[in-house]
C-alpha positions as a printed NumPy array, in Angstrom:
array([[ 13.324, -12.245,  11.241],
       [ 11.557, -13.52 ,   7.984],
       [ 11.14 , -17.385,   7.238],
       [ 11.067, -18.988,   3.89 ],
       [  9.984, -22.398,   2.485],
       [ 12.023, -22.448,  -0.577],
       [ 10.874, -25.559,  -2.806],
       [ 12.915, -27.452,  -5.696],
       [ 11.353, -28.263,  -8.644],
       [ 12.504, -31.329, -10.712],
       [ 12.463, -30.453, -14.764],
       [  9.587, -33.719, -14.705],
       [  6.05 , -32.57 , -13.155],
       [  5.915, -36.652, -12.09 ],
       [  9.054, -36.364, -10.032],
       [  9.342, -35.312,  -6.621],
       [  9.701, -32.214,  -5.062],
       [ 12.148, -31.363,  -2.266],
       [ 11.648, -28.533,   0.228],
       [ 13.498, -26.607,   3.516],
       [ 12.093, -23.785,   5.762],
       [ 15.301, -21.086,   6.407],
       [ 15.366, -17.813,   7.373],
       [ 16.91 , -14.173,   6.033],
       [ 20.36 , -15.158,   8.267],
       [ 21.166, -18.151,   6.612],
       [ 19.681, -20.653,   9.145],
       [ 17.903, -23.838,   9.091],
       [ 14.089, -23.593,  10.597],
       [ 13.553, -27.525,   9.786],
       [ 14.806, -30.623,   8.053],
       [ 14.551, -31.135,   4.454],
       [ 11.669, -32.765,   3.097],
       [ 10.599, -34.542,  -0.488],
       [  7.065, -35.389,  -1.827],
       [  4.131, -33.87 ,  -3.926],
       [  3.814, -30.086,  -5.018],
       [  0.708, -30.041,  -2.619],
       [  3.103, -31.727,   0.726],
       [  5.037, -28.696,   0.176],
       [  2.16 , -26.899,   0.155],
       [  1.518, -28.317,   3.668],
       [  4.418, -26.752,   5.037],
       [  3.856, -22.882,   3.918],
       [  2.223, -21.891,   7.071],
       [  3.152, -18.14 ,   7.57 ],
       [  6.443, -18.581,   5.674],
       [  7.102, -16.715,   2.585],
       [  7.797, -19.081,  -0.589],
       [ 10.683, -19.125,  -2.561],
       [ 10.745, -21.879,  -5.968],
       [ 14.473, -23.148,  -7.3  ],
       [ 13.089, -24.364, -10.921],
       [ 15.913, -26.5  , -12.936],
       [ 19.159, -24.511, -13.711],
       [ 19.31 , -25.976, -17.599],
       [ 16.164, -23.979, -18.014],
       [ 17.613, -20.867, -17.839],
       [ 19.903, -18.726, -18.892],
       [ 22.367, -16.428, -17.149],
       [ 23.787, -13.095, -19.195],
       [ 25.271, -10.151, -18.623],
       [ 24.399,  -6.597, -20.102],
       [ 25.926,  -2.884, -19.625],
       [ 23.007,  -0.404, -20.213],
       [ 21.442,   2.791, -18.182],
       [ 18.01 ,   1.649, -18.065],
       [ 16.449,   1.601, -14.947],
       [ 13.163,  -0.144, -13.687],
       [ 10.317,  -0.79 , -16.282],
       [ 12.745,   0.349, -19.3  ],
       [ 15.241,  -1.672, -18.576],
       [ 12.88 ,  -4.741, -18.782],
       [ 12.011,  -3.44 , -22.202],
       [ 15.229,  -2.614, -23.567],
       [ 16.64 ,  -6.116, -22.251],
       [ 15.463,  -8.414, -25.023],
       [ 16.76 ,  -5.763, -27.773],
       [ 20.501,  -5.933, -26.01 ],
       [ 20.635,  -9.879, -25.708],
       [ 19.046, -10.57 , -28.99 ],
       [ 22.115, -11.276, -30.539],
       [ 23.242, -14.205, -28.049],
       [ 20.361, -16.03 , -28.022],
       [ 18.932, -18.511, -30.805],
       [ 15.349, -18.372, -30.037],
       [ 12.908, -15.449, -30.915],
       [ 13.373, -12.999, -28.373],
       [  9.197, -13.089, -28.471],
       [  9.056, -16.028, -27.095],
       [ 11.396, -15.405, -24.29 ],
       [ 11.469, -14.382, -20.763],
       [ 14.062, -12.062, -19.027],
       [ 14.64 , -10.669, -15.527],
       [ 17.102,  -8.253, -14.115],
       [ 19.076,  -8.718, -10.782],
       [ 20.695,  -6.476,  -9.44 ],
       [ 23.497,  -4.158, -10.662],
       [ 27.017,  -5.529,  -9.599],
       [ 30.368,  -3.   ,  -8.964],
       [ 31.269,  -2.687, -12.033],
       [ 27.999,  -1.646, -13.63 ],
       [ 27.007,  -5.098, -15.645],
       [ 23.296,  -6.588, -14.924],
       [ 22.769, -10.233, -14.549],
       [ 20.123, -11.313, -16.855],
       [ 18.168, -14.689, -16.606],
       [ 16.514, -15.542, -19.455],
       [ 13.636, -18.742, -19.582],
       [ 10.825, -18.786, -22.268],
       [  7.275, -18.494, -21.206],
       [  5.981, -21.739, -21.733],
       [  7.913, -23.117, -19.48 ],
       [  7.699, -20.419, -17.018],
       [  3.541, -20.805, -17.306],
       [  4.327, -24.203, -17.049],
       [  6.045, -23.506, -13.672],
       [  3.411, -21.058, -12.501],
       [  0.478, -23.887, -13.512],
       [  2.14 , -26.533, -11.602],
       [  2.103, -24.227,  -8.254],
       [ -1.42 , -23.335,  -8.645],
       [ -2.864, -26.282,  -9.205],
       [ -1.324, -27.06 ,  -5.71 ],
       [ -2.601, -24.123,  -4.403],
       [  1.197, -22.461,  -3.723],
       [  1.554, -18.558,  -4.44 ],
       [  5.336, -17.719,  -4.957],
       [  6.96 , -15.112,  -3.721],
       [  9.852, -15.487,  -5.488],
       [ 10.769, -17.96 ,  -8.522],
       [ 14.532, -18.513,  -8.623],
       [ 16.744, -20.523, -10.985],
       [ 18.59 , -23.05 ,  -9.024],
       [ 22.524, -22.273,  -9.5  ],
       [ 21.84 , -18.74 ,  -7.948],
       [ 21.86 , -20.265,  -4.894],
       [ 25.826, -21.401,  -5.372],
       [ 27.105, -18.131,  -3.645],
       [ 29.432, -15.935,  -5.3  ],
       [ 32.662, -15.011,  -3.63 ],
       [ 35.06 , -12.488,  -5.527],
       [ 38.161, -13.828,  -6.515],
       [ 37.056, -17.459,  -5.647],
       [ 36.051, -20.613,  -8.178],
       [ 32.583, -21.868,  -6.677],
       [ 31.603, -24.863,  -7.462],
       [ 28.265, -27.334,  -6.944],
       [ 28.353, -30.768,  -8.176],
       [ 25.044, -32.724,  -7.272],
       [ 22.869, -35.102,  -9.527],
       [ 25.105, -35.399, -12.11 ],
       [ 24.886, -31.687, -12.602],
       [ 27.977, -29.111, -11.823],
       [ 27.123, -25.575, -11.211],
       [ 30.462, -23.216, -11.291],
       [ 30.716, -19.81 , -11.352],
       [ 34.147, -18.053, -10.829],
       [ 33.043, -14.856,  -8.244],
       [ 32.52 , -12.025, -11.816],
       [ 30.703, -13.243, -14.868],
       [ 31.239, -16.76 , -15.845],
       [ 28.758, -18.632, -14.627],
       [ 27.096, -21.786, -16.259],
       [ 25.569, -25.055, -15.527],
       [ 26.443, -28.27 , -17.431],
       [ 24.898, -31.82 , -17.151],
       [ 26.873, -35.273, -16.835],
       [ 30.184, -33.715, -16.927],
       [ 33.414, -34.111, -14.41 ],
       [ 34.272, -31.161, -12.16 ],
       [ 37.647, -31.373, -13.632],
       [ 35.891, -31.355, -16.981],
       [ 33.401, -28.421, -16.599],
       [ 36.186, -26.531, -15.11 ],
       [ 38.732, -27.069, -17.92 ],
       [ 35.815, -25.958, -20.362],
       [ 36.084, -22.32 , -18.174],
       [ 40.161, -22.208, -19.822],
       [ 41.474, -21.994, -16.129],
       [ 43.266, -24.737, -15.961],
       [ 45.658, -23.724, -18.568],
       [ 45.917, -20.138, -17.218],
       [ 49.497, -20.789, -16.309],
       [ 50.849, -20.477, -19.509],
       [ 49.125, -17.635, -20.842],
       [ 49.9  , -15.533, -17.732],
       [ 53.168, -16.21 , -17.932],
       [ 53.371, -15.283, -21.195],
       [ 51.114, -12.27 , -20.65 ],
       [ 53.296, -10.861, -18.214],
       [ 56.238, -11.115, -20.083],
       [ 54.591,  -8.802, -22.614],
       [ 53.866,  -6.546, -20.239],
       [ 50.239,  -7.251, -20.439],
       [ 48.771,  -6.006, -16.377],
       [ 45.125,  -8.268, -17.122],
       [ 44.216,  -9.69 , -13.692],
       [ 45.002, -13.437, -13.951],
       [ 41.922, -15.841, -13.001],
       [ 41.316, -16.835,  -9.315],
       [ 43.42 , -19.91 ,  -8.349],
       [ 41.063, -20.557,  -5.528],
       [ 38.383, -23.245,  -6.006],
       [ 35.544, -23.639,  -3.455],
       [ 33.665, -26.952,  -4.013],
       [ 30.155, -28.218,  -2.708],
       [ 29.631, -31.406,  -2.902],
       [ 26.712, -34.891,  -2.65 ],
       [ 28.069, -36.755,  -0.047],
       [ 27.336, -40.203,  -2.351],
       [ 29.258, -38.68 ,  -5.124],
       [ 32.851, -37.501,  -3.184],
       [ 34.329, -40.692,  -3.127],
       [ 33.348, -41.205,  -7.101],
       [ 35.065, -37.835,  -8.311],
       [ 38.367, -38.313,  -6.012],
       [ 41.038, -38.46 ,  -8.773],
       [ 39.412, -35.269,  -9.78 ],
       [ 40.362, -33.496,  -6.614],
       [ 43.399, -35.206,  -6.945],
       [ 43.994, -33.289, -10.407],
       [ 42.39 , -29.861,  -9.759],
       [ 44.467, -29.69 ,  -6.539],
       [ 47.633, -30.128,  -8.539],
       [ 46.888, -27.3  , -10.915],
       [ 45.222, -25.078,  -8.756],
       [ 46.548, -23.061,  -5.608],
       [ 43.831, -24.467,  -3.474],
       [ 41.022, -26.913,  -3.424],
       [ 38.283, -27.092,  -0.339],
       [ 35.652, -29.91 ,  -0.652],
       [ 32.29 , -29.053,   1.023],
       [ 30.22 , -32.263,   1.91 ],
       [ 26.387, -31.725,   1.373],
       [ 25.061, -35.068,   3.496],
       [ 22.08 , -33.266,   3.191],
       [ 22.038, -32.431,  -0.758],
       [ 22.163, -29.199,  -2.475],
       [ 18.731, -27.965,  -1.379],
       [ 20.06 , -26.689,   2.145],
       [ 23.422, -24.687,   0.493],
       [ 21.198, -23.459,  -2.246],
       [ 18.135, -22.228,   0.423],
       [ 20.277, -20.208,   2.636],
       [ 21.757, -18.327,  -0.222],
       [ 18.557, -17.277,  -2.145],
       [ 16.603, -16.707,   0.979],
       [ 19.442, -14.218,   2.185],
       [ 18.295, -11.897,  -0.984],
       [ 20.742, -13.367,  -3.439],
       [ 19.676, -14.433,  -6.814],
       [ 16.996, -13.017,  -9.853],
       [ 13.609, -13.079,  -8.961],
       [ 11.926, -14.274, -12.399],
       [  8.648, -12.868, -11.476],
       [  9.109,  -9.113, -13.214],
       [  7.292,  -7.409, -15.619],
       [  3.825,  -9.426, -16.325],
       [  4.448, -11.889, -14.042],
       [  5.334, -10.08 , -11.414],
       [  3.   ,  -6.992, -10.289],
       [  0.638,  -9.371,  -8.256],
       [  3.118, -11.46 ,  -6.082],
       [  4.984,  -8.154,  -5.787],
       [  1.591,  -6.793,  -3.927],
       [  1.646,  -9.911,  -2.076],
       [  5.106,  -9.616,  -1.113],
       [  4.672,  -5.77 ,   0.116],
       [  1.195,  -6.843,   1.976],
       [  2.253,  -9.49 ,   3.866],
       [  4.244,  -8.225,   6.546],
       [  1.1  ,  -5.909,   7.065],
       [ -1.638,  -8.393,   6.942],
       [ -2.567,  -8.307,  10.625],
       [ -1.76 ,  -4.614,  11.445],
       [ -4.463,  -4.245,   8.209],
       [ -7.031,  -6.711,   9.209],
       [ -7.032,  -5.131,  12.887],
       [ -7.64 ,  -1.391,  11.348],
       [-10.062,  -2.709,   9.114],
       [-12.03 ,  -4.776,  12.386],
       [-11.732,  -1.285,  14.075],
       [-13.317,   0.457,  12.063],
       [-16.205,  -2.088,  11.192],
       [-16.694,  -1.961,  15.244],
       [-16.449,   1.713,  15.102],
       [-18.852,   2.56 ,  12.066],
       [-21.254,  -0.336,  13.606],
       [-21.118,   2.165,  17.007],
       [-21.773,   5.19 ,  15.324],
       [-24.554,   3.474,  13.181],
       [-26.234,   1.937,  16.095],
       [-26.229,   5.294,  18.173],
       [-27.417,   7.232,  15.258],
       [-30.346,   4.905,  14.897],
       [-31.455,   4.714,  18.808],
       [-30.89 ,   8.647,  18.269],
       [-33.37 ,   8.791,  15.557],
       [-35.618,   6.622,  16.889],
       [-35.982,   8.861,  19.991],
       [-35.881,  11.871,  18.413],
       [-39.036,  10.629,  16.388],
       [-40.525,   9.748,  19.335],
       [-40.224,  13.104,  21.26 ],
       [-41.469,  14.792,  17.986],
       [-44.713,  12.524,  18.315],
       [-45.432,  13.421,  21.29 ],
       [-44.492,  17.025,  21.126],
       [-46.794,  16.832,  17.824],
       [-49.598,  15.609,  20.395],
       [-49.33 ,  17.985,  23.119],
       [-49.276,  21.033,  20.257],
       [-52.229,  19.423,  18.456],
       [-54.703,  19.703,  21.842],
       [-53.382,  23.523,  22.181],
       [-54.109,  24.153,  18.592],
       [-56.388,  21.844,  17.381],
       [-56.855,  23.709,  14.236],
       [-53.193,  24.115,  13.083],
       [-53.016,  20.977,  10.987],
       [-48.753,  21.662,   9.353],
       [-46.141,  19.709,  10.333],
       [-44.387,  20.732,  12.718],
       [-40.607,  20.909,  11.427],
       [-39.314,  23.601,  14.111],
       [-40.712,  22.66 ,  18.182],
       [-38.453,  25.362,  19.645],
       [-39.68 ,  28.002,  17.441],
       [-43.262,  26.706,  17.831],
       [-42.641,  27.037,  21.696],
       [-41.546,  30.836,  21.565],
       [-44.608,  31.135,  19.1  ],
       [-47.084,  30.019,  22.021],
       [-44.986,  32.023,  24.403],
       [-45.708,  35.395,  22.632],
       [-49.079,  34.476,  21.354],
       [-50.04 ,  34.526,  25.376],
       [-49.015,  38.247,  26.506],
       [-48.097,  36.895,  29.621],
       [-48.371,  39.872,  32.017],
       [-44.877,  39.051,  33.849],
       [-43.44 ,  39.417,  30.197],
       [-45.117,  42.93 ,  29.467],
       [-43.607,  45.127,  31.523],
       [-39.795,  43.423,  30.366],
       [-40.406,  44.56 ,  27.144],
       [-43.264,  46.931,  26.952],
       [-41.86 ,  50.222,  29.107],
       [-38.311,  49.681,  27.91 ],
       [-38.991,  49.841,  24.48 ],
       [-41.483,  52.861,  25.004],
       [-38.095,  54.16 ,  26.656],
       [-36.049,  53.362,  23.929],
       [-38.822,  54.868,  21.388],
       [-39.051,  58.086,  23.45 ],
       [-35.59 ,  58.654,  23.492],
       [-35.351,  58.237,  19.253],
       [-38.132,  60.353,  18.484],
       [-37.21 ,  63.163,  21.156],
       [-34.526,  64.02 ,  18.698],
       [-36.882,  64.239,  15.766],
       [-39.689,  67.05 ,  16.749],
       [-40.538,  66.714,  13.617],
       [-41.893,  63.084,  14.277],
       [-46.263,  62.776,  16.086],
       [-47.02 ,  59.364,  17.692],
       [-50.607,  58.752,  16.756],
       [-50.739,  55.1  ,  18.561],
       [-49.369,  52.465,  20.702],
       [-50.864,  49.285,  21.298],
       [-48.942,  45.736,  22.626],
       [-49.719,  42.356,  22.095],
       [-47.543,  39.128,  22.313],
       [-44.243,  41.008,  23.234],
       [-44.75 ,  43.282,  20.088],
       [-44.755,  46.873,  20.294],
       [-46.825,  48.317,  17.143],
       [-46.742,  52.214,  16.741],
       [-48.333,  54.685,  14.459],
       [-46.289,  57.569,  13.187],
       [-46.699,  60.976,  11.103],
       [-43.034,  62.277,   9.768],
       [-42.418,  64.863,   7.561],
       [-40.361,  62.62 ,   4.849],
       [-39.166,  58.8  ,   4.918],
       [-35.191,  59.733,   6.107],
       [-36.892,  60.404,   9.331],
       [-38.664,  57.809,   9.903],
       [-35.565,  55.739,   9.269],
       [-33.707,  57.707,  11.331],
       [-36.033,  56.414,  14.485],
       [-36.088,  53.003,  13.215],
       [-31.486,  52.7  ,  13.455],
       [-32.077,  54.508,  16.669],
       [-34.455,  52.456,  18.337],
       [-32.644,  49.265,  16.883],
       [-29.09 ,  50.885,  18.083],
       [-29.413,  49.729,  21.687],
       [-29.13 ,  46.453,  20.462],
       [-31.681,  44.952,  23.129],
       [-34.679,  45.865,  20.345],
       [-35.027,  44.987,  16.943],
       [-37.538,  47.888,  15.623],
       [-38.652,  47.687,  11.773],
       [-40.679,  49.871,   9.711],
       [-44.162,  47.836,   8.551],
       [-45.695,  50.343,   5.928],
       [-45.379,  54.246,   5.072],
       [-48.   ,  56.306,   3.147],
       [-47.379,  59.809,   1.97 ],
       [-50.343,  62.205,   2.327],
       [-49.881,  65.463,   1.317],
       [-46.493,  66.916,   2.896],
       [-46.578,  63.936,   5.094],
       [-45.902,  60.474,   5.384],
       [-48.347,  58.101,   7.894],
       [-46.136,  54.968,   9.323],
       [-46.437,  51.534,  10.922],
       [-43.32 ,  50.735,  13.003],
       [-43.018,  47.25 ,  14.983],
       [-40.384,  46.768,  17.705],
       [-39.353,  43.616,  19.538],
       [-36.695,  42.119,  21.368],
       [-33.85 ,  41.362,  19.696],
       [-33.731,  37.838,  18.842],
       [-37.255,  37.316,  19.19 ]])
């Protein structure tokens, strides 16, 4: 369940501010309160922020075009540019969304006042998630009359798409601007011609200051005589609470779209993620701190067992002055450089074995020497032609327990005198 502050702007940056905290089901989280931009600000807390700015600030139109998204916002001022006086540069719209019978509410505001908006909720430090004009939050029930009269101002839509705002003005005069108070006579006259138009709802639905019931009662008196029905809605609390619960339950244009709105639409997206971000992101600091730490202790060890392997080496060569890059491959170097006799015999009369064996199938082939040293088996050869000798060399190197490989080959006369080294494999 999300919470909202939504906060009331006056049209006057000296006058007060009014706030409530509801939530996404149309409940109360708190009383109302008034004050300063920056006691609103006090009450934020976790809550997202929603901002009713002054109704007679903007606009409300209606359009009928396929645009979607980003082109719609650009193809908006270019459809409305006929109903509306100012320059259509100087002008802000936003797009709600698309109703049944495929028209888009439109609310148009120019920018200077909407910077002027944005100014006054920075400068006490409030980031909105949502900037809403005020008569949105009058909900709007198909085939009913709503109406809002508070501070002098009535609000009045009629559940399709009239919808307007009017200052110091009667109910029973802002609704008999609408026409539907003479709708009798035209319908009857309508359906005499056969005409099948759906007549206007008779149905009105008002909301109203507690202070100012009592002042407008010859006005219910009136509307309920020419109208089917008339239900007066006390506000004791004012308009802010009816308005809150209706914009914080999704209803209403956002007015932060297009340039205004990519950042607080970030916001907006982020927020229900902060924690769940700022937890993986603590993880993995903790994690790559770990790693780091280990990897340095690692190093430092490892640099520590090359020192002293460095030292031990250096007193058994004394003379071998190169850095010593590979200490496993230095050990099997010191290994073989002592001809241990224990290692001999393991690879001394088996590879004489395996040497016998490949040259008894090449009579051709005369063994002129054999000497070992450092588990290294060196032997001199006289062949008839080079094929032969690497005929010996696959064969000895076929068991694959020696690795034989052929160290130099001179021809004289019809033969060839050879060099031949086998080892272990791997060695």
């Amino acid at each position: 369940m999300a919470e909202f502050l939504v906060i009331r702007l006056q049209e006057s940056p000296q006058d007060p501010v009014s706030w409530i905290a509801v939530d996404d089901r149309g409940a109360r989280r708190g009383h109302p309160g008034s004050g300063m931009l920056e006691d609103a600000a006090k009450e934020i807390r976790e809550r997202s922020v929603i901002v009713l700015v002054p109704a007679t600030e903007a606009l409300t139109l209606f359009v009928d075009i396929p645009a979607k998204g980003s082109r719609l916002l650009t193809a908006l001022p270019f459809a409305l540019e006929d109903q509306l006086a100012d320059d259509i540069e100087n002008l802000h719209f936003a797009a709600g969304r698309r109703r049944e019978d495929g028209s888009i509410p439109v609310a148009v505001v120019t920018r200077k006042i909407l910077a002027d908006w944005l100014a006054r909720l920075a400068d006490a430090g409030i980031e909105a998630d949502r900037i809403t004009p005020e008569n949105h939050g009058l909900a709007r029930t198909p085939n009913t009359l709503s109406m809002l009269v508070s501070d002098d101002l009535v609000m009045f839509n009629d559940g399709a798409k009239v919808e307007f705002v009017i200052p110091d003005i009667s109910p029973s005069e802002a609704l008999a601007a609408t026409g539907i108070l003479d709708a009798d006579s035209s319908d009857n006259s309508d359906n005499e011609s056969g005409d099948n138009q759906k007549p206007p709802s008779r149905h009105l639905v008002v909301y109203c200051d507690a202070a100012l019931a009592d002042q407008y009662e010859k006005d219910w008196a009136l509307l309920r005589h020419e109208l089917s029905s008339v239900d007066v809605n006390l506000l004791p609390d004012g308009a802010l609470p009816r308005l809150a619960v209706t914009v914080a339950s999704g209803n209403g244009i956002n007015l932060l779209q297009g340039r205004y709105g990519a950042k607080t639409e970030f916001t907006a997206l982020f927020r229900p993620w902060r924690y769940a971000a700022i937890f993986l992101l603590a993880f993995c600091i903790v994690g790559f701190a770990g790693k780091a730490a280990n990897y340095y202790r690692l190093s430092v060890e490892n640099q520590a067992l090359i020192t002293q392997f460095t030292e031990e080496y250096r007193r058994i060569r004394p003379n071998d002055t190169r850095e010593v890059v590979d200490p496993v491959g230095t050990v099997n170097s010191l290994r073989r450089s002592q001809g241990t006799t224990a290692a001999g015999p393991q690879v001394f009369l088996p590879s004489l074995q395996q040497l016998a064996s490949a040259v008894g199938s090449n009579t051709a082939v005369t063994i002129e020497a054999i000497s070992y040293r450092a588990g290294v088996v060196d032997v001199r050869l006289i062949a008839p032609d080079i094929p032969t000798l690497d005929k010996i060399v696959q064969a000895v190197s076929a068991s694959g327990r020696f690795t034989a490989s052929m160290q130099s080959a001179d021809r004289s006369g019809e033969q060839v005198n050879s060099r031949i080294q086998i080892r272990e494999a791997g060695a």
